[in-house]
C-alpha positions in Angstrom: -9.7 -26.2 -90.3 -6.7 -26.5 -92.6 -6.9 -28.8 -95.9 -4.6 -31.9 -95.2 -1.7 -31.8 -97.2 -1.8 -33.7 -100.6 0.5 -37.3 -101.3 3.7 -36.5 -102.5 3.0 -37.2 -106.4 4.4 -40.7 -107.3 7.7 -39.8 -109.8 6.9 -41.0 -113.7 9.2 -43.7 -114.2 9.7 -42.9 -117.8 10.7 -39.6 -117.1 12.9 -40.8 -114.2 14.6 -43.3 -117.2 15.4 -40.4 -119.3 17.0 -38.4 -116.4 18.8 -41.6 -115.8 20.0 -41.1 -119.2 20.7 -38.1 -119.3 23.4 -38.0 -116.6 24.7 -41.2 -117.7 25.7 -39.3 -121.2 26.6 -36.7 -119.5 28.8 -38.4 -116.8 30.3 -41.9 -118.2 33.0 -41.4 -120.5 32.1 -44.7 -122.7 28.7 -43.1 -123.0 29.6 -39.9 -124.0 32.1 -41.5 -126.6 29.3 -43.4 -128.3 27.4 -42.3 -131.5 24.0 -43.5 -133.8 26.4 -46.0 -135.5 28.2 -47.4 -132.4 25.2 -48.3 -131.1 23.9 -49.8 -133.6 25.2 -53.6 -133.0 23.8 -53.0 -129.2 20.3 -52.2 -130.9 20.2 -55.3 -132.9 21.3 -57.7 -130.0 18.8 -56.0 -127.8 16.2 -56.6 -130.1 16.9 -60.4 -130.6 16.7 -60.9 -127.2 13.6 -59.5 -127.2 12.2 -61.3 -129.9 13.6 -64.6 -128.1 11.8 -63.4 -124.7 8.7 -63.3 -126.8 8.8 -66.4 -128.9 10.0 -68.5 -125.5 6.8 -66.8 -124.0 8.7 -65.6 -120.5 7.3 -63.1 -118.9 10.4 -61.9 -116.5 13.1 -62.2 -119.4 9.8 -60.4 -122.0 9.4 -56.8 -119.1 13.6 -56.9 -118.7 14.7 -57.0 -123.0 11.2 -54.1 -122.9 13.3 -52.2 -121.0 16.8 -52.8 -122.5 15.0 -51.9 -125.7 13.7 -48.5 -124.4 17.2 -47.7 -123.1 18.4 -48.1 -126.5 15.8 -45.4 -127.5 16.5 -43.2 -124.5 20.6 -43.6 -125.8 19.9 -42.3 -129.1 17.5 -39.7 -128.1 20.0 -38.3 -125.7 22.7 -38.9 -128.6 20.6 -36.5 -131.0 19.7 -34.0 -128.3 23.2 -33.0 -128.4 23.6 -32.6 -131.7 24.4 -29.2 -133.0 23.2 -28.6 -136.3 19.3 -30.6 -135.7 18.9 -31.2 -132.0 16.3 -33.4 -130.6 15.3 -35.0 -127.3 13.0 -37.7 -126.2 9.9 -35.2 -125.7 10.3 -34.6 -129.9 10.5 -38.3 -130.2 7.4 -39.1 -128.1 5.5 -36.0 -129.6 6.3 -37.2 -133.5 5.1 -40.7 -132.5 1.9 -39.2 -130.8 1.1 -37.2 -133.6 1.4 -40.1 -136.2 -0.7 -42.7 -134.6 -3.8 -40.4 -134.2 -3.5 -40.1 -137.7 -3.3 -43.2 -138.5 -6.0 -44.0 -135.8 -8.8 -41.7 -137.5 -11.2 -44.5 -136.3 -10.1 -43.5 -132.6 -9.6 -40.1 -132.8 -11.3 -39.2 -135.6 -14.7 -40.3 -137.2 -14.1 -42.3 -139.5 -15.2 -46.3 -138.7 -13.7 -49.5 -138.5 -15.2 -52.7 -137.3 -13.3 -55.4 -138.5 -9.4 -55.5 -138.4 -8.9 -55.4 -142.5 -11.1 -52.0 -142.2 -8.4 -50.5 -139.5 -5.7 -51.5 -142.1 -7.7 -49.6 -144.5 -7.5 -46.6 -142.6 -3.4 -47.2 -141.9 -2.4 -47.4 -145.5 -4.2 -44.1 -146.7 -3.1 -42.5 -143.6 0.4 -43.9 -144.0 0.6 -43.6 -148.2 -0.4 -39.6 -147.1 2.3 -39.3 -145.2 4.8 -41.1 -147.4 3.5 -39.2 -151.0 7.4 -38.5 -151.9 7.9 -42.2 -152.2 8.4 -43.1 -155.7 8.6 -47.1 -155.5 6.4 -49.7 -153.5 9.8 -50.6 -152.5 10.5 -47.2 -151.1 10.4 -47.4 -147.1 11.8 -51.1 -146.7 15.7 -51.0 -144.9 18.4 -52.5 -146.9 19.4 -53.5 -143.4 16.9 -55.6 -142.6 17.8 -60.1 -142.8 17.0 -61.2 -146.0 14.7 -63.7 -145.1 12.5 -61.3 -143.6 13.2 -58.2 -146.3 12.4 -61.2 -148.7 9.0 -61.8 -147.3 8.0 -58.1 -147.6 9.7 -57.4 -150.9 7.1 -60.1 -151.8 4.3 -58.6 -150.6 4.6 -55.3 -152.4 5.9 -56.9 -155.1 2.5 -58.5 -155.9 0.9 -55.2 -155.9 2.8 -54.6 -159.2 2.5 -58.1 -160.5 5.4 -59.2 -160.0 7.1 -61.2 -157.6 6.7 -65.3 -157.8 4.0 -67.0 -159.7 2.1 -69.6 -157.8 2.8 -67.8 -153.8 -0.3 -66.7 -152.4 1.4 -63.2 -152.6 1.1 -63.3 -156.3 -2.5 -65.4 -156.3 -3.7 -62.3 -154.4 -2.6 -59.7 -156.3 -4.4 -61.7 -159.6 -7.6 -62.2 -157.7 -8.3 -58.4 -157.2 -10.6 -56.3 -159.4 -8.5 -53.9 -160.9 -4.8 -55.5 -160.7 -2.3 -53.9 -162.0 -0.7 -54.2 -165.3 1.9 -57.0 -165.2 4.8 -55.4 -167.2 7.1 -57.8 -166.0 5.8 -61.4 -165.4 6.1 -63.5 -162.3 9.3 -65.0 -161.8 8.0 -68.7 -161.6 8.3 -70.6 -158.4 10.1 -73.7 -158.2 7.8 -76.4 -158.1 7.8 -78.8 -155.5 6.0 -81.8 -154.6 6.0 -81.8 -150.8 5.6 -78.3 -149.7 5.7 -77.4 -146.5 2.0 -77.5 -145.0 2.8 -75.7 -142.0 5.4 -73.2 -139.8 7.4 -76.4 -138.9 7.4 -78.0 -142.4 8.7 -74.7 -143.2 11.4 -74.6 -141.0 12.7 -78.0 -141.9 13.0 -77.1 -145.1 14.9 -73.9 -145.0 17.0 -75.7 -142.7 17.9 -78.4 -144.8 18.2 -75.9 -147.4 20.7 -73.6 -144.9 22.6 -77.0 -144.8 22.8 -78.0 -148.6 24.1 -74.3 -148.6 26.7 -75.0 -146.0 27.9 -78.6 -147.5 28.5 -76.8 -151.0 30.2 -74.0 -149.2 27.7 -71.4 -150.0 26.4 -68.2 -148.3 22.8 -68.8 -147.8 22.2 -65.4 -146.6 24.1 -63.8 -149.6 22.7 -66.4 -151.9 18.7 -65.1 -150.8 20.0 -61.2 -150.8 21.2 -61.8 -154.3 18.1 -63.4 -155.5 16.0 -60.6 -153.6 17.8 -57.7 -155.5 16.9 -59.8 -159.0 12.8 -59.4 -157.8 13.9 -55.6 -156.7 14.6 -55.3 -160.3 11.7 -56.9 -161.5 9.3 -54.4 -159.4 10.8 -51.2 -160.3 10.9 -52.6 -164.2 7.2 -53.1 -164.0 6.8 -49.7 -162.3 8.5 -48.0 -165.0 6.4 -50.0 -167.5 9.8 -51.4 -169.0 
């Protein structure tokens, strides 16, 4: 008695994407005329719909802007693979990525331990500051690109590692309360002091609104305005780094 035939195996979608991909590089003339820094605007715009799928908690709109997002990644990957002086494809993508979160997962792959979340973050930053030992700056590693209200918030937070950043945020408490802090070469830049801070993620808002629209009434760019100010604390890091 013959075996019965195996089920035709059910095709990986993800590798079904990539061929997708791959022909539409290969075949469609706008695709083949894009580069890295075309797409770049299309990257951006895909990932603020995403984030706005997320924050208005829709489930369709989240699983659709996922896979506009991966497309993005399949784009450039198909970009690079066709490069002729360092080639790359989406397997090199998906192997680099594999092989940096098992080493940053050494409590999953490994046998080192974590049982609370701050322990897994433990475990991240050696694995990530091993990985990243050419960096020079806390401030090494965070994109020039990024909004400066959100570049802001993480300059902050590695600025208090070096003691500087804004006297009186909990950024800057933290970094006092530890047992060893670091030297403060540079002092905190003091905070403006004000007598109804926001208490909350909604208080916030409303007050960096009404800021955006004092901005806007004087004629001033709030966005340049906070990069400005943000490249005044860069300063202020890399001076207390250097111990200046």
């Amino acid at each position: 008695m013959s075996a019965e035939p195996e089920p035709p195996s059910r095709p990986d979608p993800l590798r079904a994407a990539a061929e997708v991909m791959r022909q539409v590089r290969e075949k469609c003339v706008w695709s083949q005329a894009m580069t890295h820094r075309e797409l770049v605007p299309y990257l951006v715009e895909e990932s603020a719909e995403l984030i706005d799928a997320v924050e208005r908690e829709d489930r369709a709109e989240l699983r659709e802007e996922l896979g506009d997002l991966l497309w993005q990644v399949l784009f450039h990957a198909a970009i690079a693979a066709q490069d002729p002086d360092d080639p790359f494809d989406i397997d090199d993508v998906a192997r680099t990525l594999t092989e940096k979160m098992t080493r940053r997962h050494p409590h999953v792959f490994g046998d080192a331990v974590a049982r609370t979340p701050e322990e897994v973050l433990v475990h991240w930053n050696a694995a990530k500051a091993a990985e990243k030992r050419e960096r020079r700056s806390v401030l090494d590693g965070i994109p020039p690109g990024m909004p400066a209200l959100a570049r802001a918030q993480k300059i902050l937070g590695r600025a208090a590692k070096v003691g500087a950043g804004i006297s009186g945020s909990p950024a800057a408490d933290a970094s006092a309360s530890e047992e060893e802090p670091p030297p403060a070469i540079v002092g905190p830049t003091p905070a403006p002091a004000l007598d109804d801070a926001p208490v909350d993620e909604s208080a916030l808002g409303e007050r960096l609104l009404e800021l955006v629209a004092t901005a806007r009434a004087h004629g001033w760019d709030a966005e340049r305005a906070l990069r400005e100010r943000v490249r005044i604390l860069e300063d202020e890091v890399r001076a207390a780094e250097a111990g200046n």
